[in-house]
C-alpha positions as CSV (number, residue, x, y, z in Angstrom):
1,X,101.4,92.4,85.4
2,X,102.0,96.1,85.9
3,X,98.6,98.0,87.1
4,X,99.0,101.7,84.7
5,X,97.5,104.4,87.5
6,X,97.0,107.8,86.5
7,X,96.7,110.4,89.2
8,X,94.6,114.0,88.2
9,X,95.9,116.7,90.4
10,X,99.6,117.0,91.9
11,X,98.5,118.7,95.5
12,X,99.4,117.3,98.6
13,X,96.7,114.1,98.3
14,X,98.0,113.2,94.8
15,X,101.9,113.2,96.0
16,X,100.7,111.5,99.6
17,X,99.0,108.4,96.9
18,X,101.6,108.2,94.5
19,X,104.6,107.5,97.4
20,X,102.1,105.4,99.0
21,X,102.0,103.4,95.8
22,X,105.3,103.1,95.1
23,X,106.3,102.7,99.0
24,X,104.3,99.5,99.4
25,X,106.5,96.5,98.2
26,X,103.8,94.5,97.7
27,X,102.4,96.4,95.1
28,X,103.9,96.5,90.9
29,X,102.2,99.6,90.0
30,X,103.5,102.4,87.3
31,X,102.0,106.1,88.5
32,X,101.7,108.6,86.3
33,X,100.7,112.3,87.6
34,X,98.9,114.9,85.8
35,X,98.9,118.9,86.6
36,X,99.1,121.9,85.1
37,X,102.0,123.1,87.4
38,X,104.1,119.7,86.5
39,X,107.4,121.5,85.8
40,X,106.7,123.1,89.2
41,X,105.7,120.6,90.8
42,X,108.3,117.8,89.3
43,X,110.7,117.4,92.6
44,X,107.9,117.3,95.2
45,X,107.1,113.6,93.0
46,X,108.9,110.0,93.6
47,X,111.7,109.8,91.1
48,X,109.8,106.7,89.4
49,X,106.4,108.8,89.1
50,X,106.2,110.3,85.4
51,X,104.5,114.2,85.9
52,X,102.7,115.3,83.0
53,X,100.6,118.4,82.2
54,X,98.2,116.5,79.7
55,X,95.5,115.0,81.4
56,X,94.5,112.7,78.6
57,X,97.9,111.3,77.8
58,X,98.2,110.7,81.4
59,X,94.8,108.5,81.8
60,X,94.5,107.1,77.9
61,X,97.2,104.0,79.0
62,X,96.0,103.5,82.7
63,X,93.3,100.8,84.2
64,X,92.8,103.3,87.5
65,X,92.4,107.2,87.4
66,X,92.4,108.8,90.8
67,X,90.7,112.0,90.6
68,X,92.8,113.8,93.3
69,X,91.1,117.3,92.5
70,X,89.5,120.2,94.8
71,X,85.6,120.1,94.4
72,X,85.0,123.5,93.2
73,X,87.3,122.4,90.0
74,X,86.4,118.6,89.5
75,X,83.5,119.4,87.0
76,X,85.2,121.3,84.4
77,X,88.6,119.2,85.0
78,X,86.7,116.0,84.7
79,X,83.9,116.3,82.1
80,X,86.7,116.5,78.9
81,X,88.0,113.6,80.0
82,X,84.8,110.8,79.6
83,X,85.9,109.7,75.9
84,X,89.1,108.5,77.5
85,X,87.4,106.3,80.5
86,X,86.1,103.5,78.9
87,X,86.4,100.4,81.1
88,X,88.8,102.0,83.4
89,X,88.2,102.4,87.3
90,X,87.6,105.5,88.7
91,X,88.5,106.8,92.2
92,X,87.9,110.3,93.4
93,X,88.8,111.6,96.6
94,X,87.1,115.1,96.9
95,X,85.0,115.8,99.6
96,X,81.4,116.3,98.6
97,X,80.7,115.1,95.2
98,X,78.1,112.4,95.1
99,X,78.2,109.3,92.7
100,X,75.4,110.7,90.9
101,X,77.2,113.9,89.3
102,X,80.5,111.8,88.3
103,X,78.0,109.3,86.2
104,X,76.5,112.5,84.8
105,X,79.8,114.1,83.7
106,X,81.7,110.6,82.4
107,X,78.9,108.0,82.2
108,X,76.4,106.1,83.9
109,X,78.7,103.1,83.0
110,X,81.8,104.4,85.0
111,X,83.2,101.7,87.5
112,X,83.4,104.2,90.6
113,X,84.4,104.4,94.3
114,X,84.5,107.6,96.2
115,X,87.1,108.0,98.8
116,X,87.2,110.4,101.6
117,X,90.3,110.2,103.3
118,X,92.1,112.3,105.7
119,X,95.3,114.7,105.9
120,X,97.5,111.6,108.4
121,X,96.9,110.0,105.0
122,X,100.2,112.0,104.3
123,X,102.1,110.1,106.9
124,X,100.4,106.6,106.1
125,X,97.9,106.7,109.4
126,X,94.9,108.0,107.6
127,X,91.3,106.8,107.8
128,X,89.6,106.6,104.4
129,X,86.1,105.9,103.9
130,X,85.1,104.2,100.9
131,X,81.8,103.2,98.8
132,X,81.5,102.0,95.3
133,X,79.0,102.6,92.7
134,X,77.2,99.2,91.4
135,X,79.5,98.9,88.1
136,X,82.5,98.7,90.7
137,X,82.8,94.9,90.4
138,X,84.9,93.0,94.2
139,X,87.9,92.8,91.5
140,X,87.7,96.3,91.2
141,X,87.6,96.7,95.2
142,X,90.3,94.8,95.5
143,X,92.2,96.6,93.4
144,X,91.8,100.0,94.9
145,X,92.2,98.5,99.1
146,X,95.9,97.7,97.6
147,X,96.1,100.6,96.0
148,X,95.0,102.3,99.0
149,X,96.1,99.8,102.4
150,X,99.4,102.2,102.7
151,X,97.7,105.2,103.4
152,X,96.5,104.0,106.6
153,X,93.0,102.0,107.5
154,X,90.6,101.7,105.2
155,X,86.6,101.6,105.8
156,X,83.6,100.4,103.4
157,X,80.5,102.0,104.1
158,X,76.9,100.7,103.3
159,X,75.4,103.6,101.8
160,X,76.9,107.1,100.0
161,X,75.6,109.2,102.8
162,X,77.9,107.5,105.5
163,X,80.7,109.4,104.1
164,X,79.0,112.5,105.7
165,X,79.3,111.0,108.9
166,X,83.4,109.7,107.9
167,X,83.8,113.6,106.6
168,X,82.5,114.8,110.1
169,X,84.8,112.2,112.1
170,X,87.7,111.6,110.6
171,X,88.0,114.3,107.6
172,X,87.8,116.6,109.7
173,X,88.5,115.3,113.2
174,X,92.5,116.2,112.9
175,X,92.0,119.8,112.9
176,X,89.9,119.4,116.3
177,X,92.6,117.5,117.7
178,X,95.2,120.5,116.7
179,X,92.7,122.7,117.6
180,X,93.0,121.6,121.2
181,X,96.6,121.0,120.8
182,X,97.3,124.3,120.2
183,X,95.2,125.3,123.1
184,X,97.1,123.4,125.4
185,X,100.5,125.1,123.5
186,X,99.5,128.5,124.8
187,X,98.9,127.5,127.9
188,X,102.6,125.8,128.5
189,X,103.9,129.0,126.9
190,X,101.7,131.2,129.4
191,X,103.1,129.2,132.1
192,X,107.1,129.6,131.2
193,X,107.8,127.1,128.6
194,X,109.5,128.1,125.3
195,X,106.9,127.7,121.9
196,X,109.4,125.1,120.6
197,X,109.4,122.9,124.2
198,X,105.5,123.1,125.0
199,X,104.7,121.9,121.1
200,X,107.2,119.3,122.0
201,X,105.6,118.2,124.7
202,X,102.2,118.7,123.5
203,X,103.1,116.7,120.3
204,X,104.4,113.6,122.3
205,X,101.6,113.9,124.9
206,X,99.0,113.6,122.0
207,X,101.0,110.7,119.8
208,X,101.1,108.9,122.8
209,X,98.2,109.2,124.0
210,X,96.6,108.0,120.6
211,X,98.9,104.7,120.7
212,X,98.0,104.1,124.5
213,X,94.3,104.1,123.0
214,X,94.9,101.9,119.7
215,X,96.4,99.7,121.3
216,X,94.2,99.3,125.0
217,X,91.1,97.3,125.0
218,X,89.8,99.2,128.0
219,X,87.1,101.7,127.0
220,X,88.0,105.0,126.3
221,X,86.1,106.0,129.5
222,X,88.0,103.9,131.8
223,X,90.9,104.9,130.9
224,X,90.8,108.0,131.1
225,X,89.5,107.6,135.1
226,X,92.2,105.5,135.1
227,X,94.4,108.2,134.9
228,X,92.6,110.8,136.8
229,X,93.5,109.9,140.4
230,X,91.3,111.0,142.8
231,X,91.2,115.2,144.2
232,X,94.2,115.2,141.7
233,X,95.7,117.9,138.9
234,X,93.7,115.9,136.5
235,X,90.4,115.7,138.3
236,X,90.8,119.2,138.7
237,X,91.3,120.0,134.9
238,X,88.4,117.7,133.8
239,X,86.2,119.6,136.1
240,X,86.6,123.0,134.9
241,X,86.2,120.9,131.1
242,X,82.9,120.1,132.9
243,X,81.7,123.2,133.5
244,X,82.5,124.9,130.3
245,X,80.6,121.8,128.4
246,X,84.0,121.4,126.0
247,X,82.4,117.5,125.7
248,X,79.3,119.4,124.4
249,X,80.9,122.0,122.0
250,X,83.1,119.1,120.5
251,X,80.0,117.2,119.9
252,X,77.8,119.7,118.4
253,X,80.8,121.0,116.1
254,X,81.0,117.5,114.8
255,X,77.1,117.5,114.3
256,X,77.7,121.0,112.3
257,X,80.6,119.6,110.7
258,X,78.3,116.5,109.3
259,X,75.6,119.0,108.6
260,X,77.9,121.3,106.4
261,X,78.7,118.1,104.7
262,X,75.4,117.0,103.6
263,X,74.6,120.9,102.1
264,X,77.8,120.9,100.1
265,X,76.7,117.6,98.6
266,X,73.9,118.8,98.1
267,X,74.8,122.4,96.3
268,X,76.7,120.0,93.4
């Protein structure tokens, strides 16, 4: 049987879900897409996905609604819409929102599992955290992983407030990782390289670096002194790392990062 999934919001999670959807052949799955800039919006979509502008004739036939919204609009996008849940699972992927204030908007009754994925979701090598309310039945689990197991790897957390520390790590750990990337761009550029050849380089450098890792069962530690020989070019780098404490600053920016979290959670 065909599984009827609406999508609310056409932005750049809701078109990375809906060709995730259709993409994975193991999935029979009709998507439909809600928006207010649909006619806008309509080539940036699958052919198969059907892009309306009416948020309840896009959820009324469905059995999943992803709520693929910014925070600072989910409460007045959302709250019209509980006559039209009914028994229908709910997903929401925006950062922030706890459990509690989606069961106050559509229902205490809601099936619901909050998602926090991240931008390589795009490319289908995300990390998503998940957690479920206690109406989310395992079917209903189930249903979502598949829904979901093209994005990238998928995580279930114990309790709600994990997805502070997934938020810190992996929601927001891709911009620290361009963040250093584009450090290390300058300096290629500094030292004669064209913008275009030092991003290449950096780009490959990183990518590969990231499979070496994935797919080594060394610890992280040991390889790197594995590949920093000895009074060597990187010794010499990891040194003057060292002395600046950037192992420090990247920890306590992730610790901020988890903080800010938690008080945005908490502001709903």
């Amino acid at each position: 049987m065909t599984l009827q999934v609406a999508i609310i919001g056409g932005g750049n999670m809701g078109q990375a879900l809906s060709r995730g959807i259709l993409r994975d052949p193991s999935l029979d799955a009709n998507v439909t897409v809600a928006d207010p800039r649909a006619e806008v919006l309509l080539n940036e979509f699958p052919i198969d996905v059907r892009v309306l502008t009416d948020n309840r004739k896009a959820i009324e036939p469905s059995e999943v609604v992803i709520l693929a919204l910014k925070p600072q609009v989910m409460e007045s996008v959302v709250k019209p819409l509980r006559p039209y849940i009914g028994e229908k699972i709910v997903v929401t992927v925006a950062a922030g929102i706890p459990i509690a204030k989606y069961q106050e908007w559509l229902g205490s009754h809601i099936a619901l599992i909050r998602c926090m994925p991240n931008t390589p979701t795009l490319v289908g090598m995300g990390v998503t955290g998940l957690f479920t309310n206690a109406n989310a039945t395992a079917v209903d689990r189930e249903i979502v992983a598949r829904l979901l197991q093209s994005t990238g790897d998928l995580l279930w957390v114990k309790n709600e407030n994990e997805l502070h520390t997934i938020t810190a790590l992996s929601g927001s750990g891709p911009a620290y990782f361009i963040y250093m990337m584009e450090a290390m761009i300058k300096q290629g550029i500094e030292l004669g390289f064209t913008p275009s050849t030092s991003r290449a380089i950096v780009v490959q450098t990183a990518l590969g670096t990231a499979t070496l890792a994935a797919q080594s069962d060394e610890d992280l530690q040991q390889l790197r002194h594995r590949i920093t020989s000895p009074r060597g070019t990187t010794e010499r780098a990891i040194q003057v790392f060292d002395e600046l404490a950037v192992d420090r600053g990247i920890q306590e920016g992730t610790k901020s990062a988890h903080q800010r979290s938690i008080e945005l959670a908490e502001s709903f």
